[in-house]
C-alpha positions in Angstrom: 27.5 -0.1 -22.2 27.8 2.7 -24.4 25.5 5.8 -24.4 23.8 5.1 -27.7 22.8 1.1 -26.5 21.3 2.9 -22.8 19.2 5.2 -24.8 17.8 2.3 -26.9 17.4 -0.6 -23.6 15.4 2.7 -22.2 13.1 3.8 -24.8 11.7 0.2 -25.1 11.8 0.2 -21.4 9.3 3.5 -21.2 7.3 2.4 -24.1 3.6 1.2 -23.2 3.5 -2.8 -23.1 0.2 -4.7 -24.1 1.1 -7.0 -21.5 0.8 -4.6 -18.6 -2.3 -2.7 -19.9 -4.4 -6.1 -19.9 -2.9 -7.6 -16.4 -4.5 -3.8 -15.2 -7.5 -4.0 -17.0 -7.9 -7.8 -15.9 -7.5 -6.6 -11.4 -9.5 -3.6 -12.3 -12.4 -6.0 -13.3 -11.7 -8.6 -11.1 -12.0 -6.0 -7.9 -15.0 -4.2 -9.5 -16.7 -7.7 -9.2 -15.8 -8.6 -5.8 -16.8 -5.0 -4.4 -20.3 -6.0 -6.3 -20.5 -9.0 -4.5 -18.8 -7.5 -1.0 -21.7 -4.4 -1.3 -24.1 -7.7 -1.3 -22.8 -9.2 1.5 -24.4 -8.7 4.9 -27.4 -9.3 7.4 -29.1 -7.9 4.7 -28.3 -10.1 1.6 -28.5 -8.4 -1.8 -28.5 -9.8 -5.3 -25.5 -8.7 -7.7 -27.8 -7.4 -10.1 -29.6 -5.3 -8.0 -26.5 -4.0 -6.3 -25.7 -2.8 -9.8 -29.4 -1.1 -10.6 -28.7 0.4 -6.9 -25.2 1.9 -7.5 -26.9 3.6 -11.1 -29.8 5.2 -8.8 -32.6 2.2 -9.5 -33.0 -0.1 -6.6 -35.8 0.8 -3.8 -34.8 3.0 -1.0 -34.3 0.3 1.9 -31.5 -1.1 -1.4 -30.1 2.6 -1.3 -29.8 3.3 2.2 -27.8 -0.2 2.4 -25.8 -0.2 -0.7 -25.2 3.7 -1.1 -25.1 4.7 3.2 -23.7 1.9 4.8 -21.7 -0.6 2.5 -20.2 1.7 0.0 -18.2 3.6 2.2 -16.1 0.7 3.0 -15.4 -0.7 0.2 -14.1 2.4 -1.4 -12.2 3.1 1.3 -10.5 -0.4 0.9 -10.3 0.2 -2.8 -8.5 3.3 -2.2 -6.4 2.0 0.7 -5.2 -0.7 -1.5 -4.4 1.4 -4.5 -2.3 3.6 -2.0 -0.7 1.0 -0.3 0.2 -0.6 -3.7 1.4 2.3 -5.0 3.9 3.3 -2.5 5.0 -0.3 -2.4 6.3 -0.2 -6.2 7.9 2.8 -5.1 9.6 1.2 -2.0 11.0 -2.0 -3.9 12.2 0.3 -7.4 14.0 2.6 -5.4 15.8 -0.1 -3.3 15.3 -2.5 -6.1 14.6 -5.6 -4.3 11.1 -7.5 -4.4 11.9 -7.6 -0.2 11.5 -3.2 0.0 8.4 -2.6 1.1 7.1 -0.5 3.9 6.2 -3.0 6.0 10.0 -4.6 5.9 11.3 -1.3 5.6 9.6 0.4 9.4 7.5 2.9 7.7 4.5 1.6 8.3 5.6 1.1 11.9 6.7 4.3 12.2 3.1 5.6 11.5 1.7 2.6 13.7 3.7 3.9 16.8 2.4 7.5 16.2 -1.1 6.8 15.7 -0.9 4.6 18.7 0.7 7.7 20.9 -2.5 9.3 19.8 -5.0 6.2 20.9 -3.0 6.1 24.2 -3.6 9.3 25.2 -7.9 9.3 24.0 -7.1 11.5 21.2 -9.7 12.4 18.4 -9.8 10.1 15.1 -8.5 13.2 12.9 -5.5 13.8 15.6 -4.8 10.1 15.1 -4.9 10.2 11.1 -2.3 13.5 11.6 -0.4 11.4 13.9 0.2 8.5 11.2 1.2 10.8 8.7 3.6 12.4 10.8 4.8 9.3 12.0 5.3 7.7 8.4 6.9 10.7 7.1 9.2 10.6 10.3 10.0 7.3 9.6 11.3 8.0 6.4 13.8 10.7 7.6 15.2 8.8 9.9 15.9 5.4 7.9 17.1 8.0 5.2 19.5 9.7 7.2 21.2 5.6 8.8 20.8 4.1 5.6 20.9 6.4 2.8 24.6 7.8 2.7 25.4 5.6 -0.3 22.2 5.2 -2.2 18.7 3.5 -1.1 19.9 -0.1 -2.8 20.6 -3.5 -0.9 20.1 -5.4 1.6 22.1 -2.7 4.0 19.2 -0.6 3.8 16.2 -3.3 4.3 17.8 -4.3 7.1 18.4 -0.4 8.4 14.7 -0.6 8.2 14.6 -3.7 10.1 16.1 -2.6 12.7 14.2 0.8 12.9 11.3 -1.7 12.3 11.8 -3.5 15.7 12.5 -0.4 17.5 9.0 0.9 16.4 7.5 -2.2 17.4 8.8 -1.8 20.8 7.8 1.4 21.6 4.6 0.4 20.7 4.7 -2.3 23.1 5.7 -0.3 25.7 2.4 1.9 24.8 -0.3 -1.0 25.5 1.6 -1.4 28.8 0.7 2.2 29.9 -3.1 2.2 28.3 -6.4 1.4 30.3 -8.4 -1.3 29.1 -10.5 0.1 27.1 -7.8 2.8 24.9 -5.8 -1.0 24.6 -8.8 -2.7 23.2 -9.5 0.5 20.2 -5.1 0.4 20.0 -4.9 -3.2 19.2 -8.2 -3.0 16.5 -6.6 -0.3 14.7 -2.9 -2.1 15.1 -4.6 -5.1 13.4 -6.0 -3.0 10.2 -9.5 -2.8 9.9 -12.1 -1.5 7.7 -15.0 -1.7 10.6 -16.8 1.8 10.6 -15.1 3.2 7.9 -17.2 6.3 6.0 -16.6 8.9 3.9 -14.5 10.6 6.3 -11.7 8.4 5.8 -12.2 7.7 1.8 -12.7 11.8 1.1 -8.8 12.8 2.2 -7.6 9.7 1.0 -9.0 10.0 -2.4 -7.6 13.2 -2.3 -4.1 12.5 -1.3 -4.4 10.0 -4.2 -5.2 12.8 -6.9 -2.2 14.6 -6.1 0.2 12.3 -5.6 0.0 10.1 -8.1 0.8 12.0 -11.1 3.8 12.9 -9.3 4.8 9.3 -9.3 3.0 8.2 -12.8 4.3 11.0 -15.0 7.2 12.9 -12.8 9.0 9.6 -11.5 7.7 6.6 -13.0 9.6 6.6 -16.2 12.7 7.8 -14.1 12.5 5.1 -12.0 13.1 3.1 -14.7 16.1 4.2 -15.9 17.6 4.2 -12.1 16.8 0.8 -11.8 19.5 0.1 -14.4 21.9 2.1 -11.8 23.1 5.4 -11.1 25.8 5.8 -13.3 23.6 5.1 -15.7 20.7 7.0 -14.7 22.9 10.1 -14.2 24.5 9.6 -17.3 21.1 10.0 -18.8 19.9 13.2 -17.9 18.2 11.4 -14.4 18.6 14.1 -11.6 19.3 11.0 -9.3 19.3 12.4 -5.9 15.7 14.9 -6.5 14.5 11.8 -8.0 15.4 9.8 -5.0 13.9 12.0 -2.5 10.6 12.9 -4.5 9.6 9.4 -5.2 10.4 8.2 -1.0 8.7 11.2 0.4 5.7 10.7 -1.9 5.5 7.0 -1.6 5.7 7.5 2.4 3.2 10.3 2.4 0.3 7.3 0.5 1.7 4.5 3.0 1.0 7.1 6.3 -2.1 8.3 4.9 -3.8 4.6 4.3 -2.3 3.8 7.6 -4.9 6.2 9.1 -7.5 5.7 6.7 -7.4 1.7 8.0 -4.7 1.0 10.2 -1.4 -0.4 9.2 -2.9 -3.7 6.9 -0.2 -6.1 6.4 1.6 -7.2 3.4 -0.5 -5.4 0.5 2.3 -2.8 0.6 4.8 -6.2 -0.5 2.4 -8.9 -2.1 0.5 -6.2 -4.8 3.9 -4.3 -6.7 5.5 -7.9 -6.5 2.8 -9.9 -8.3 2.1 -6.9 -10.8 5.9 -7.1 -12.1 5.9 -11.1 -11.8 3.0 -11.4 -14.1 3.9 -8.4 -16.6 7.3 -9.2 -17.2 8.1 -5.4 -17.2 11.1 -3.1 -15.9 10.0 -0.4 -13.6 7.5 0.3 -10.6 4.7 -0.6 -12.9 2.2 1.5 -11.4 -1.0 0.7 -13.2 -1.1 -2.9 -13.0 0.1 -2.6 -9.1 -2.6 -0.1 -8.3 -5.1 -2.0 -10.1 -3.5 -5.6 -8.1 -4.0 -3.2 -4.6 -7.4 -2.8 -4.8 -8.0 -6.2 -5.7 -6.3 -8.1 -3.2 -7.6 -5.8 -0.2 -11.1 -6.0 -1.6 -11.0 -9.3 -2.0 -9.4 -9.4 1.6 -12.2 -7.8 2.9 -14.7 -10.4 1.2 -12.7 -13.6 2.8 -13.1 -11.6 6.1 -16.4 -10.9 6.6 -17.4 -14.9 4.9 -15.5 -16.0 7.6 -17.5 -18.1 11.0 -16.7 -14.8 13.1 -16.1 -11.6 11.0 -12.7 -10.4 11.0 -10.6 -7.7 10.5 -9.1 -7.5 6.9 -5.8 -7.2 8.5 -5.6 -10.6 10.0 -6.5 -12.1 6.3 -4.0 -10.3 4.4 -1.4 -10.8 7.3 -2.0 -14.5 7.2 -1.5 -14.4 3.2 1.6 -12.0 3.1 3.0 -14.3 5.8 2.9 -17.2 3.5 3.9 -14.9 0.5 6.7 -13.4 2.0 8.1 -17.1 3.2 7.8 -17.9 -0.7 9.4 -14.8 -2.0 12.3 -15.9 0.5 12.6 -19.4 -0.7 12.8 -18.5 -4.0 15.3 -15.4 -3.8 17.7 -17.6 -1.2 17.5 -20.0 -4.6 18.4 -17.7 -6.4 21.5 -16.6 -4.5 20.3 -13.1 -3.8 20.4 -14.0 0.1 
C-alpha cells in the first residue's frame, strides 16, 4: 500500500462518523434514564418526575436528603466507574488489537485486586487501599510489559502473558484470605466482588478527577493515533506515529483509569471487555472509539446496578455484570473460534 492510499484509508478513518455520534448520544440517554429510575429506587420509593424536580433543586427536603445525600453519590460513582473502566478497555483491545484485550483478560485488574487486598489484610485505611490499587494496577502493567512487550503489545502471545500473570495474581490473593481473620476476609471478599454499597463523594471526587486529566490525553493525544497503529506499525511509523511513546502513553494511561475505578468500586467484572466491544460492533468504526464506549460504560454499570438492587436479595453490581460478561465473553469466543482467529 503506497503512502498516498494510507494517508487517504486514514483521513476517512479520523473523520467524525454520524454513526458513532448517535450510538453515544443514544447510551448517554439511555443511562441518564436508568440513574433517574435507580435514584428512585429504594425503601423509600420515589417517582421519576420528582427525582427530576429534586436533582433541579424543587422537590421537598425529606426528597433532597434521599435523592441529593444518599442515592446520588452512588450512582455517579458507578457512572464514572463505568466510563473509566470503558475507557481503558478501548485502550486495552486497540493497542493489542483483539476484541479478547481487556484488563480483566490481560491481569491488570488483578494486579490492583491483589494490592488493594494486601491493604484489607493488614486493616489498612480506605484511602491506603485506593493507593494500594493504583499502585498495584500500574505494577501490573510494568510487569506484563516487560514478558510480553519485546515485540509489540499485538496477539495472542501477549493476552495470554497476561493470563498467566492473571493466575498468578489470583493466587496470591488466595493465599491472602488464608492469612485474614474473619472479619478483614468478609470486607476482602465484598470489595473482591465489586460493589457500589457505601459509596460517597469520597470515591466519585478523585475519580472524576482522574477522569478530567486523563482523558484528553487519550481523546485528543492518542485516539486518532490509535487508529493509524491499528493498521500496523510499519504503517503507523511510516506516518509520522511515534509508535513506541504512543504505545507507552496510551497503556500507562488506560492502566492508571482501570486501578483508579478498581478502588473507587472494587475490581467489577467484564465492563472493562463487554462496553469498548459493543461500542465498535454497533458503530462499525476503526479505532478505540472512545465516545460511544464511555457513553456504553456508564450504561451498562448503571444499569448493572438497577438489576442488582431489583433483585429478591440486593446484590453487589459485581456479581450482575460478572454473570453477563461471563456469558458475553463465551459468545465473543464462539464467534472469533468461527472465525478462525483462535
Amino acid at each position: 500500500m503506497t503512502t498516498l492510499t494510507l494517508e487517504k484509508t486514514v483521513g476517512s478513518r479520523v473523520g467524525v462518523r454520524p454513526r458513532a455520534v448517535v450510538v453515544g448520544v443514544v447510551a448517554a440517554l439511555l443511562a441518564a434514564a436508568i440513574a433517574v429510575l435507580t435514584l428512585g429506587t429504594g425503601e423509600f420509593p420515589i417517582p421519576p418526575a420528582d427525582v427530576v424536580k429534586t436533582l433541579f433543586g424543587q422537590g421537598t427536603a425529606a426528597q433532597d436528603f434521599i435523592v441529593n445525600e444518599l442515592r446520588l453519590p452512588r450512582v455517579i460513582t458507578a457512572i464514572l466507574v463505568g466510563m473509566a473502566l470503558a475507557a481503558g478497555g478501548a485502550v486495552f483491545q486497540s493497542l493489542v488489537r483483539n476484541p479478547l484485550g481487556s484488563p480483566d483478560v490481560l491481569g491488570i485488574t488483578n494486579g490492583a485486586s491483589t494490592a488493594a487486598l494486601t491493604v484489607v489484610i493488614l486493616g489498612g485505611s480506605s484511602t491506603q487501599l485506593s493507593l494500594a490499587a493504583v499502585a498495584g494496577g500500574l505494577g501490573a502493567a510494568v510487569l506484563i510489559q516487560l514478558v510480553g512487550g519485546k515485540h509489540g503489545l499485538h496477539g495472542y502471545r501477549f493476552i495470554l502473558v497476561g493470563i498467566g500473570m492473571s493466575a498468578i495474581f489470583t493466587g496470591i490473593s488466595g493465599y491472602l484470605l488464608t492469612r485474614g481473620v474473619q472479619m478483614e476476609n468478609a470486607r476482602a471478599l465484598l470489595w473482591l466482588t465489586g460493589s457500589l454499597d457505601g459509596r460517597d463523594w469520597q470515591q466519585a471526587g478523585p475519580l472524576l478527577g482522574v477522569l478530567v486529566l486523563t482523558l484528553p490525553i487519550l481523546l485528543l493525544a492518542c485516539g486518532p493515533g490509535l487508529r493509524i497503529l491499528e493498521m500496523g506499525d510499519d504503517s503507523a511509523a511510516a506516518l509520522g506515529v511515534p509508535v513506541k511513546a504512543l504505545r507507552t502513553t496510551a497503556l500507562f494511561t488506560a492502566t492508571l483509569l482501570v486501578a483508579c475505578a478498581a478502588a473507587a468500586a472494587g475490581p467489577v467484572a467484564f465492563v472493562a471487555l463487554i462496553a469498548p466491544h459493543l461500542a465498535k460492533k454497533i458503530t462499525r468504526a476503526p479505532g478505540p472509539n472512545l465516545v460511544p464506549a464511555l457513553a456504553m460504560g456508564a450504561l451498562l454499570l448503571v444499569g448493572a446496578d438497577w438489576i442488582a438492587q431489583h433483585t429478591p436479595r440486593v446484590l453487589p453490581v459485581g456479581v450482575v455484570t460478572g454473570a453477563i460478561g461471563g456469558a458475553y465473553l463465551v459468545w465473543l469466543l464462539t464467534m472469533e473460534r468461527r472465525a478462525g482467529r483462535i
